[in-house]
C-alpha positions in Angstrom: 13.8 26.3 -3.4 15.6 24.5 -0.9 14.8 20.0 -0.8 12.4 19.6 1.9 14.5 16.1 3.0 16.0 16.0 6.7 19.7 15.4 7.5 20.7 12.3 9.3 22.0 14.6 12.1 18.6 16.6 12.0 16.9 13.7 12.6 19.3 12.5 15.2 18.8 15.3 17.3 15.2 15.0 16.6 14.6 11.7 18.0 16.2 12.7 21.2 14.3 16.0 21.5 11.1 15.3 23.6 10.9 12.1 26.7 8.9 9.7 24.7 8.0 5.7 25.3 10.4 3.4 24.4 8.3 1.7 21.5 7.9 5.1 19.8 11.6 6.0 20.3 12.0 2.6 18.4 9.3 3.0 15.9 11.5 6.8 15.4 15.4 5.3 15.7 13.9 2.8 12.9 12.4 5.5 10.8 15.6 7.5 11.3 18.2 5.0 9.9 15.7 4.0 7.5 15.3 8.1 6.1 19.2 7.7 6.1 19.2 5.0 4.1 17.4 6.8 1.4 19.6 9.5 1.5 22.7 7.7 0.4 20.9 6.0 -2.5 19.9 2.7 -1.0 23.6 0.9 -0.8 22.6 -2.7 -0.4 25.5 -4.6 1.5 26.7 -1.5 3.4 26.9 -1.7 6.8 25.5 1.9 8.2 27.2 0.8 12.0 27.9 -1.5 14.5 25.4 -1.5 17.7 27.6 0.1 19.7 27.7 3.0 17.4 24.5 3.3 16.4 23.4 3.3 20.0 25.8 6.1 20.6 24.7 8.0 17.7 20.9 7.9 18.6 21.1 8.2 22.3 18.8 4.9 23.1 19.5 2.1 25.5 20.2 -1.4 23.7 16.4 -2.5 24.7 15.0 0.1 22.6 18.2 0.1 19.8 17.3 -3.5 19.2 13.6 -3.3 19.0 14.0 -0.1 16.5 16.3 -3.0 14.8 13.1 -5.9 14.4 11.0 -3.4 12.9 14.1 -2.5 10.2 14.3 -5.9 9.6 10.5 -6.7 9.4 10.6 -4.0 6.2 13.7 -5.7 5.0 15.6 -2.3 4.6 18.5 -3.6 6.8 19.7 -6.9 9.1 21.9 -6.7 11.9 24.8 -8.8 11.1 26.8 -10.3 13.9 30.7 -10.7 14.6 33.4 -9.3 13.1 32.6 -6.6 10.5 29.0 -7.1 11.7 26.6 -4.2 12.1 23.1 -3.0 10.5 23.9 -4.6 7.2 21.3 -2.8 4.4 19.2 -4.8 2.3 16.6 -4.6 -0.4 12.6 -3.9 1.2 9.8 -6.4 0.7 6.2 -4.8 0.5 4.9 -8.3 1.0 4.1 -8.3 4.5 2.8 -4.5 3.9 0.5 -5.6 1.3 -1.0 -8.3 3.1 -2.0 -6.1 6.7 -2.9 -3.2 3.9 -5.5 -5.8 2.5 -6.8 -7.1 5.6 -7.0 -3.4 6.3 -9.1 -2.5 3.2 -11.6 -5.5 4.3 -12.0 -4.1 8.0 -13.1 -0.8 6.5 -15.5 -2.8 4.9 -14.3 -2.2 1.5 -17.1 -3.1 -1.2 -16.7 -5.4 -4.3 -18.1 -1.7 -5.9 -14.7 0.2 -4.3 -12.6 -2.4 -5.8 -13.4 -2.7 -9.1 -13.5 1.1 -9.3 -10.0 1.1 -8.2 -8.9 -1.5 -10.8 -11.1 0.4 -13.5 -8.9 3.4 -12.9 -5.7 1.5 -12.7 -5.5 -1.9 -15.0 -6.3 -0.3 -18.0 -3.4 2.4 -17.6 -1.4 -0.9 -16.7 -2.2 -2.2 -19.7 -1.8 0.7 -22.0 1.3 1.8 -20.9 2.6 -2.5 -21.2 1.4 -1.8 -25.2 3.5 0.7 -25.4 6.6 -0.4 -24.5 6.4 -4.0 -24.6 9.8 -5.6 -25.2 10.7 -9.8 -26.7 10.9 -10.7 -22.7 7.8 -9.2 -21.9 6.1 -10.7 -25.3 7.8 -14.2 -23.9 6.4 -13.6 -20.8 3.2 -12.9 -22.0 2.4 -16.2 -23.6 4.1 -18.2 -20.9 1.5 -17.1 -18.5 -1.6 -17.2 -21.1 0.2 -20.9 -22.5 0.0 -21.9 -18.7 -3.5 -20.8 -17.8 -4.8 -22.6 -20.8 -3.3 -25.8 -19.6 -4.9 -25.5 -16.4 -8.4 -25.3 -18.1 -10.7 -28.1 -16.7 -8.9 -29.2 -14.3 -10.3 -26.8 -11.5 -10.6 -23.5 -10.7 -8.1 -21.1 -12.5 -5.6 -18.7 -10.6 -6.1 -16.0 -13.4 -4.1 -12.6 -11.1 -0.4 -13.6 -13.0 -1.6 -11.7 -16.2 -3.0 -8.7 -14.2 0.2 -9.1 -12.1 2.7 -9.6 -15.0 0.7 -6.4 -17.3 1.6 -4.4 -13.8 5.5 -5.0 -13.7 5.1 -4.1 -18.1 3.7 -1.4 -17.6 7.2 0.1 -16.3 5.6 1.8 -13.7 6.7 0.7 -9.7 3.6 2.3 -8.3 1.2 0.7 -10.8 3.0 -2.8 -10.6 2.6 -2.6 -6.3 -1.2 -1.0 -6.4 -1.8 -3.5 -9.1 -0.6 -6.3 -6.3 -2.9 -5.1 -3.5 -5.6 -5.0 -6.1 -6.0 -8.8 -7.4 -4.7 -9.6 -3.4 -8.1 -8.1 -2.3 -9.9 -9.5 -5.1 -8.8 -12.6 -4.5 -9.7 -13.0 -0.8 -13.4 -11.7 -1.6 -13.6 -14.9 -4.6 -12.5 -17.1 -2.1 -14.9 -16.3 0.0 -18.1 -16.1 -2.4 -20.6 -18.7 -2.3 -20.4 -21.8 -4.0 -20.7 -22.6 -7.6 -21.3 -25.7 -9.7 -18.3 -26.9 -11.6 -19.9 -25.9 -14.6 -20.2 -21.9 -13.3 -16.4 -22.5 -12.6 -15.4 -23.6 -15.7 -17.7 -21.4 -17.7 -16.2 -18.0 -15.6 -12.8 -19.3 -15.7 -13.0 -19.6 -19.7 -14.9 -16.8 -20.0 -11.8 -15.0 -19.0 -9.1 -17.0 -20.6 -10.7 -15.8 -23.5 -10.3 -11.9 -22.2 -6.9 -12.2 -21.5 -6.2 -13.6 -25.0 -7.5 -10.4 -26.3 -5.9 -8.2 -23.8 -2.1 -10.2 -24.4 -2.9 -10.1 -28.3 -3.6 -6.1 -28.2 -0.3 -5.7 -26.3 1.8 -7.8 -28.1 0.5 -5.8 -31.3 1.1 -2.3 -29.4 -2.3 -1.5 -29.7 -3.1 0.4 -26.8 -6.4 1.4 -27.0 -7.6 -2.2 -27.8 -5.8 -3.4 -24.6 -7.5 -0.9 -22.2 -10.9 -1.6 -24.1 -10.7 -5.3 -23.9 -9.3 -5.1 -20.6 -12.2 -2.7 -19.2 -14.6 -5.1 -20.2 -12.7 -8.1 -18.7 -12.8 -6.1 -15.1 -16.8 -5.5 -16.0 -17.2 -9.2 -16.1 -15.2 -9.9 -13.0 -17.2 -7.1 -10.7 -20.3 -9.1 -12.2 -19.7 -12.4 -11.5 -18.5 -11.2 -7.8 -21.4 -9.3 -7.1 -23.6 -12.5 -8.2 -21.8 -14.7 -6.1 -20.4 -12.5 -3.2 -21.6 -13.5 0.7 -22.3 -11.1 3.3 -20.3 -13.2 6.1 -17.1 -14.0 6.1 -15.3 -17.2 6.2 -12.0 -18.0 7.6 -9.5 -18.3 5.3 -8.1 -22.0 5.1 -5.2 -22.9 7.4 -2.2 -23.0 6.5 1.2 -24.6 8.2 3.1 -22.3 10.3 6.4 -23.1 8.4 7.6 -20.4 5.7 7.4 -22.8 2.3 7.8 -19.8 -0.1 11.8 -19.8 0.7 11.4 -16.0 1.1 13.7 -16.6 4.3 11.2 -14.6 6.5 11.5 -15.1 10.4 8.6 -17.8 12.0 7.7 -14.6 14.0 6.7 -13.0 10.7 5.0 -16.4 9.8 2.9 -16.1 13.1 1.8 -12.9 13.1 0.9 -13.3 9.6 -1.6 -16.0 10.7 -2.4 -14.2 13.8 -3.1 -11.2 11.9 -5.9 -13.2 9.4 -7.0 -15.1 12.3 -8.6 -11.9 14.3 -9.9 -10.8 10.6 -11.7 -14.0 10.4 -12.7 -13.9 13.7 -14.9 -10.5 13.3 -12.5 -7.9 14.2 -13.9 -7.3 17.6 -12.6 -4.2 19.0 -11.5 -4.3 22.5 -12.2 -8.5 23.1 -8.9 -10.7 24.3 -8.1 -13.0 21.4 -6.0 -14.9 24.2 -3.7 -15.4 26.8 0.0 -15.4 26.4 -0.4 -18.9 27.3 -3.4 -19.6 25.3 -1.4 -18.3 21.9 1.2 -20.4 22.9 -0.7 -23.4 22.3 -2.9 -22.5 19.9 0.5 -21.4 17.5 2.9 -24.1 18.9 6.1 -21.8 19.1 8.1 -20.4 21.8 7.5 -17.5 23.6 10.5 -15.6 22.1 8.8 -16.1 18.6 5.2 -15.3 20.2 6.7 -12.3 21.9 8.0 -11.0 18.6 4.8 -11.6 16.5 2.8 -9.6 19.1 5.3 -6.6 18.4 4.6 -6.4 14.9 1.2 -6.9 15.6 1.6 -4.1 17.8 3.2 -2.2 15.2 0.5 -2.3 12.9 -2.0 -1.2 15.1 -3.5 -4.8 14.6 -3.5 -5.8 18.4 -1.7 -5.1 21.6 -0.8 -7.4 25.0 -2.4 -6.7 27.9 -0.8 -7.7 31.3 -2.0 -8.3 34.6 -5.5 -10.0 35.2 -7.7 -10.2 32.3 -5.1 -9.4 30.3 -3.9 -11.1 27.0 -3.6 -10.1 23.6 -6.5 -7.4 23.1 -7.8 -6.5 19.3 -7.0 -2.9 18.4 -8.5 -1.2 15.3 -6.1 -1.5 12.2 -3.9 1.6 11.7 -2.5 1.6 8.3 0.1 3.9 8.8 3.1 1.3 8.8 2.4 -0.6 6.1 2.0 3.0 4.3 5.5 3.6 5.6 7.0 0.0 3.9 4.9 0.4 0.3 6.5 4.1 0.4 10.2 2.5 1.2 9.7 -0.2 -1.4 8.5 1.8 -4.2 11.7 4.6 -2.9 14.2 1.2 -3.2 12.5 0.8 -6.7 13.7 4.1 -8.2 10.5 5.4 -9.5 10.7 8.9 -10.9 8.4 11.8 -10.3 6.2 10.9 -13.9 5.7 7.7 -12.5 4.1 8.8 -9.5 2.4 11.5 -11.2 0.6 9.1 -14.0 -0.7 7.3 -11.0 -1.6 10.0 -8.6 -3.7 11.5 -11.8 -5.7 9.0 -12.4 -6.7 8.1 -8.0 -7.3 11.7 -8.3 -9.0 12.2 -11.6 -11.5 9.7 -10.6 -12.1 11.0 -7.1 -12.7 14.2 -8.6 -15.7 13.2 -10.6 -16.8 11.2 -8.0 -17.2 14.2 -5.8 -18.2 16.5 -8.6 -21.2 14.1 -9.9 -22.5 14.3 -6.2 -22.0 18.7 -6.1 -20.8 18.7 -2.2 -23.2 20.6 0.0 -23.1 21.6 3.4 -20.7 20.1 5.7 -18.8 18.5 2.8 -18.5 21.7 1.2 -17.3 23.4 4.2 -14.5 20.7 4.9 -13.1 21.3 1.3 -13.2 24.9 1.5 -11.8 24.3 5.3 -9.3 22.7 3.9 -7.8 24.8 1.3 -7.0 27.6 4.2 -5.4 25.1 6.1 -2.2 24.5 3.7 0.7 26.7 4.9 -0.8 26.8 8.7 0.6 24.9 11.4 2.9 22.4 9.2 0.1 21.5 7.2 0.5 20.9 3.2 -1.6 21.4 0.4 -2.0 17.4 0.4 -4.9 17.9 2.7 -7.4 19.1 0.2 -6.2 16.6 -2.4 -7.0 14.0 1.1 -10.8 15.4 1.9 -11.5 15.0 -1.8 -11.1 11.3 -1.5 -12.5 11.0 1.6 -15.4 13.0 -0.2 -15.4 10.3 -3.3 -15.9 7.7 -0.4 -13.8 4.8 -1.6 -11.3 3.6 0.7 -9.4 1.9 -1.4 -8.1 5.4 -3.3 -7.7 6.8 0.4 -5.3 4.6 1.3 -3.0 4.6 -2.3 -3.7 8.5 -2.1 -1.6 8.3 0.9 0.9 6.6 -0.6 1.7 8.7 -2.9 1.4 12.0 -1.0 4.0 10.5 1.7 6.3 9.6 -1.4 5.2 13.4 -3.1 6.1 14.8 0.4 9.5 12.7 -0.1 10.7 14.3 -3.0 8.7 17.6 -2.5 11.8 20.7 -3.1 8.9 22.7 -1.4 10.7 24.3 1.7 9.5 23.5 5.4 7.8 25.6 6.2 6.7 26.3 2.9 7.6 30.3 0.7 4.5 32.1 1.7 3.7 32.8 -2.1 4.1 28.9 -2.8 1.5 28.3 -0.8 -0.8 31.2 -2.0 -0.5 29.6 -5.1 -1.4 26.3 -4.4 -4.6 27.5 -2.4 -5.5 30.2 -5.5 -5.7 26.3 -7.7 -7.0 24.5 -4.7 -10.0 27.4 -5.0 -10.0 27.1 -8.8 -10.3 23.4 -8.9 -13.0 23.7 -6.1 -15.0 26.2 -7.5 -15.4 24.0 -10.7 -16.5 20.9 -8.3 -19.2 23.1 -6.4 -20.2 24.2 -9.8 -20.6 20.4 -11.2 -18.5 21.1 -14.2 -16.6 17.5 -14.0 -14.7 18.5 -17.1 -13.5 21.8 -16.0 -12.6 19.9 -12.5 -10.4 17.6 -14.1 -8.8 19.7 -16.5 -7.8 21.6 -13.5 -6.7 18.8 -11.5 -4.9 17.4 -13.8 -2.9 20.6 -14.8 -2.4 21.1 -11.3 -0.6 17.9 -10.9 1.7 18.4 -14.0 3.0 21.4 -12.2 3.4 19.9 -9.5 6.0 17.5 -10.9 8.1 20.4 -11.5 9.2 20.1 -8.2 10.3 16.3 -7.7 13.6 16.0 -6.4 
């Protein structure tokens, strides 16, 4: 089969193909050089062109070039670099801004402490098996560093306990585990911080509690005991869903301010900064649809920067779907419901810059899908639900559509958004490195919709084990076609 991937000139001529408005040319011109990037193996320090012939190359006046330039820059994939030898300069991506409007996202939806800590169930543990089995002398090092300096901190306050969840992500070898694993303990973080208080006692007791967990987990790893890690880890996440649902509030508080400046030295722009801030602001405000959070002039004030760096903020705001400016009377900066789509984009880019192979993505796609599957299955879809799935398996092959669709009703029939949102992840990097052709061999696609059937049939039938079986198999096979 031919690679599914698009040439640089193909997707030249397809930005240029159809009259369009100039923030979706950028938002293509961006994704364009970014694709290209990719292609050549993500050179960091090469300089892909200078303005003027990128410009030429896309078609696009400087107004829209430059803006397609921000948002390149606001994924850290390149930097324009001025004077001599300057051009679009590439660099290495940061998924941190993406992982923070992908939380805030999660908590719009409304995500429950319940959707969380399913998520983490299906994940951690795999984090932590797969650590055990390849743990090295840094990552043993490591290890009791992060225990030796949580145990310090006891009693004197509460205890930041996400570096051992964090650090057993990056062990595990795995890219995609190590960035879900981040958005995880991000979100879980945000809903402790807003639970109601506790005595210092309570504090102490919880935060000791799991001291004592993560001793067990970072002894079973150290000792390659797998098993024993994911056990001990399991129950660690059981005792963290219960002490959150005991102490969880149904309101919201907003988050504690913090100063405008950039102290992390990550050298992001103050316009990054802002809308950061703006971004956790309208959160904490309610998200409400359609109300002006302010005027240009009222933001001005409110954020004490200039209206360059204001201007810029709003874009990325704008980007994400987060909020968009309004002109004229009335006007001002208007909420808009959250589109994840961007941030999809960057956590696709990042874990692309990373390397990860097609068994990375597959350990990780089985188990989102493994557990939406008996999700669904325990419920036996009736009616409409059943009708979408089966819908949905005669859709693949149609009309550019893939066989990712099923795979996509199924979560949204297992009704956690958290797995919606990685699901899509993956199938965008799946779709990446598909060597499926576009449009797809006619009997490739019968044949994904003859195990589409098989895998639904067990589902309708509430065989759980027979579901999964198939999924799972299904999946294997479908690594086969990485590229």
């Amino acid at each position: 089969m031919t690679s599914g991937r698009v040439t640089a000139a193909g997707r030249d001529a397809r930005a240029d193909a159809a009259p369009i408005s100039g923030d979706k040319m950028a938002a293509r011109v961006a994704r364009s050089l970014e694709d290209e990037i990719i292609d050549r193996g993500w050179p960091v320090g090469e300089v892909l062109g200078s303005e003027t012939e990128l410009r030429e190359r896309f078609g696009v006046s400087r107004a829209v070039f430059r803006e397609a330039v921000r948002l390149v820059e606001h994924h850290q994939v390149g930097r324009m670099r001025r004077g001599p030898n300057g051009g679009l300069v590439v660099t290495a991506p940061d998924a941190g801004p993406a992982t923070r409007a992908l939380v805030i996202y999660l908590e719009f939806l409304g995500t429950s402490v319940e959707d969380l800590l399913a998520a983490r169930l299906l994940l951690e543990p795999l984090a932590a098996r797969l650590a055990a089995e390849t743990v090295t002398e840094d990552g043993i090092t490591a290890l009791r560093e992060v225990f030796d300096a949580e145990a310090a901190a006891l009693g004197t306050g509460p205890v930041n306990d996400d570096h051992v969840h964090t650090l057993l992500g990056r062990l595990s070898g795995n890219p995609v585990l190590q960035l879900f694993t981040e958005v995880l303990i991000s979100l879980t973080y945000r809903y402790a911080r807003t639970s109601r208080r506790t005595s210092k006692e309570a504090v102490l007791a919880a935060t000791t509690d799991a001291h004592r967990w993560h001793s067990e987990i970072i002894d079973a790893v150290i000792s390659g005991d797998a098993a024993a890690a994911e056990t001990h880890l399991v129950s660690h996440l059981r005792a963290v869903e219960e002490w959150l649902l005991a102490h969880r509030v149904r309101t919201r508080t907003a988050p504690r301010r913090r100063p405008l400046e950039d102290k992390g030295g990550s050298g992001r722009k103050l316009a990054e900064v802002v809308a950061e801030r703006m971004h956790d602001d309208i959160a904490a405000d309610g998200w409400q649809i359609g109300s002006v959070f302010g005027s240009e002039t009222d933001l001005l004030e409110r954020y004490g920067v200039s209206r360059a760096v204001l201007r810029e903020a709003v874009r990325l705001l704008e980007h994400h779907s987060v909020a968009r400016m309004r002109r004229g009377p009335g006007g001002g900066l208007v909420v808009a419901a959250p589109d994840p789509t961007a941030s999809i984009h960057t956590m696709a880019l990042r874990l692309d810059h990373l390397g990860l192979s097609g068994h990375d993505l597959r350990v990780v796609r089985e188990a989102v899908e493994l557990g939406c599957v008996t999700t669904v299955t325990a419920a036996v879809p009736a009616g409409q639900a059943a009708d979408r799935l089966q819908a949905s398996i005669g859709r693949a092959g149609l009309d550019g559509e893939s066989g990712d669709v099923f795979h996509a009703e199924l979560a949204e029939l297992a009704g956690n958004p958290v797995l919606v949102l990685f699901l899509r992840i993956i199938t965008e990097l799946w779709s990446r490195h598909s060597r499926t052709e576009r449009p797809p061999d006619p009997s490739t696609s019968d044949e994904v919709r003859r195990v589409h059937q098989a895998i639904l049939d067990a589902v309708l039938a509430g065989d759980t084990v027979l579901a999964r079986h198939r999924v799972r198999r299904h999946l294997q096979a479908l690594t086969t076609w990485w590229h």
